[in-house]
N, C-alpha and C positions, 0 to 999 in steps of 0.2 A: 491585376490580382487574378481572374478569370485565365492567365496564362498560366501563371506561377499554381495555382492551384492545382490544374489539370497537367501540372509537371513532377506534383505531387509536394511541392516546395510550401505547402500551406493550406488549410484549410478556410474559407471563406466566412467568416460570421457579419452579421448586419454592422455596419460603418465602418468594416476593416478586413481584418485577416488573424487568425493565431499561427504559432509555431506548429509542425507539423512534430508527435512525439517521435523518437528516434523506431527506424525496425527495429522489432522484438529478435533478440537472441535465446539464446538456452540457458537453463538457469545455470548449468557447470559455467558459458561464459560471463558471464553476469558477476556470480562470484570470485573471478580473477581481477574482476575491475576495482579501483580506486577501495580497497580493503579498510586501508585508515581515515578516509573518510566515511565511510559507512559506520564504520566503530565509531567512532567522535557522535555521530547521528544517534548511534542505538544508545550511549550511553544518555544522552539529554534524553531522548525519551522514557528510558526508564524509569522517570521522575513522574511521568504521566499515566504512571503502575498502578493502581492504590494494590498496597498489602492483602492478599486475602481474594483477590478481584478471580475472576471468569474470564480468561482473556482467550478472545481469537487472532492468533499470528495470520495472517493470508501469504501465500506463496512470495516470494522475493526476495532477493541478497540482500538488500538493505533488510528485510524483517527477520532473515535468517542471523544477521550481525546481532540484532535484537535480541534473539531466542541467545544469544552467548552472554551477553548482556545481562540476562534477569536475573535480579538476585534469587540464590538456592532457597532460604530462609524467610519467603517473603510469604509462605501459603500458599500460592496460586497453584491453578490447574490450569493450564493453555490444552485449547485444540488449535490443531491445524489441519489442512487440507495439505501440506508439503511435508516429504517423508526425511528432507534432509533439517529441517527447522525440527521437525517433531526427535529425530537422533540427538540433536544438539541441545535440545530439554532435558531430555533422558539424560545424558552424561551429567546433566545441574541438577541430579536429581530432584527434576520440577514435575507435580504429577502431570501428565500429559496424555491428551484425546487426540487418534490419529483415526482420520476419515477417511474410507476407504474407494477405490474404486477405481480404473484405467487409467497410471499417470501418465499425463500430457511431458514428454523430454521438452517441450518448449519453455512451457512455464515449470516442469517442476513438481505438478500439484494433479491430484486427483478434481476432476469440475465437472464430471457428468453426471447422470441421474445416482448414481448409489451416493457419491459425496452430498447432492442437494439433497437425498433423503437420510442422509446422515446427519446432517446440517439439520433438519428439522427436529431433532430433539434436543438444539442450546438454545441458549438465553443469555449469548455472551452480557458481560459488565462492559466490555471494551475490546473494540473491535480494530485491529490496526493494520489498514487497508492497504493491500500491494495498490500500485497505480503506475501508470502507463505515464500521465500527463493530469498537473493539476491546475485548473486554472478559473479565476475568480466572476465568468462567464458560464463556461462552461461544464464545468466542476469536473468531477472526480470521472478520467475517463480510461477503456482499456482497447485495447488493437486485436480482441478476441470475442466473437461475440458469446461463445459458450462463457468465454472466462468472466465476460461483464454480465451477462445474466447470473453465475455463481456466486460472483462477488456484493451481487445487486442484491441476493435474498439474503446473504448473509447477516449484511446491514441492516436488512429490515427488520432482524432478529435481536438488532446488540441494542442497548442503551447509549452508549456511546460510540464513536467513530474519529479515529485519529488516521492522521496519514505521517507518514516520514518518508521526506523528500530529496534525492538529490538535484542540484541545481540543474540538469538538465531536463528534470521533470516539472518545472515552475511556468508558470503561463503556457503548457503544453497542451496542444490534444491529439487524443486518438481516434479514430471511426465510432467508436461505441460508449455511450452512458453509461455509469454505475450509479452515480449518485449528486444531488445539485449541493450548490458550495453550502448552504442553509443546513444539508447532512452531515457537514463536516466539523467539529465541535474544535479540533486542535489541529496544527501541523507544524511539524517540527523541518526545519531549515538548516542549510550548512551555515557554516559561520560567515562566509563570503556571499552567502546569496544576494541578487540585487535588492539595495534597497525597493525600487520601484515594483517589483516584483512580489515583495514582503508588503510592501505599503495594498496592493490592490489588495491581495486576500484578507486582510486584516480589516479594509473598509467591508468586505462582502462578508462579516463575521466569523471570521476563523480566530481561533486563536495562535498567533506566532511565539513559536519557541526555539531560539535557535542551538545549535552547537557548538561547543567552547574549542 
């Protein structure tokens, strides 16, 4: 373990090892990848909307499939910190709060001081967290530390906190904390995800929802 770790092939936790989250790409690549399974994702999540809700999208292709996702008619006002999820509101004519500040081409998303003090004036209802790696140890983790402190205060602001995951983000982690699994109130799953996979987060209290 001590080899493979320091080969970058896993990270070391007490009685084992987890998966190491995949390197972060750009969100343009991100959004070429597996398109119909992200849609299948965003649309199960949409169930986890309530009508009328405060909702924070956080930067991500999966969260960006979501923002296509929402119903036009449902009430909602989404903020996000990502300028292509917040375009993709706009056209659902969904009201929409965009936070401003130097966007990062990696993630996508504005995450330095003007977005976290932009950030300070919500009270998201529902917070649905981009993630790197989630896993029922080490919870909700990202490969940025700006990005995981941004993500961190956001959380601390919402009422709720949902994740939507693809299968290569399930028992993953990254270098840096957002949030412990206890933060985590839902996460929605591919339709193939591992059972065992599904089983641990649901023993450490998440709620599991998968995709049809």
């Amino acid at each position: 373990l001590r080899e493979m770790a320091a080969s970058g092939l896993c990270r070391r936790v007490y009685g084992g090892a987890l998966s190491m989250a995949r390197p972060s790409t750009t969100m343009n690549e991100r959004m070429a990848i597996a398109g119909e399974r992200k849609a299948a994702l965003a649309r199960a999540a949409t169930s986890l909307i309530p009508a009328g809700a405060t909702v924070f999208l956080d930067a991500g292709s999966t969260n960006l499939a979501l923002a296509r996702a929402l119903p036009a008619a449902a009430g909602l006002t989404v903020a996000t910190n990502a300028p292509a999820i917040a375009a993709a509101l706009l056209e659902r004519d969904i009201a929409t709060i965009q936070l401003g500040g130097l966007i990062d081409p990696r993630s996508g998303a504005a995450i330095g001081a003007k977005a976290m003090r932009d950030a300070e004036a919500l009270r998201p209802d529902v917070l649905v967290l981009g993630v790197c790696g989630i896993d029922p140890e080490a919870g909700v983790t990202a490969d940025s530390f700006e990005e995981a402190e941004f993500k961190r205060f956001v959380a601390s602001r919402s009422k709720t906190v949902i994740v939507v995951a693809t299968n290569d983000k399930l028992s993953a982690a990254a270098p840096y904390s957002v949030v412990p699994p206890a933060r985590v109130a839902s996460v929605v799953i591919e339709a193939d995800a591992g059972e065992t996979e599904a089983a641990a987060l649901a023993a450490a209290g998440i709620g599991i929802f998968r995709a049809s």
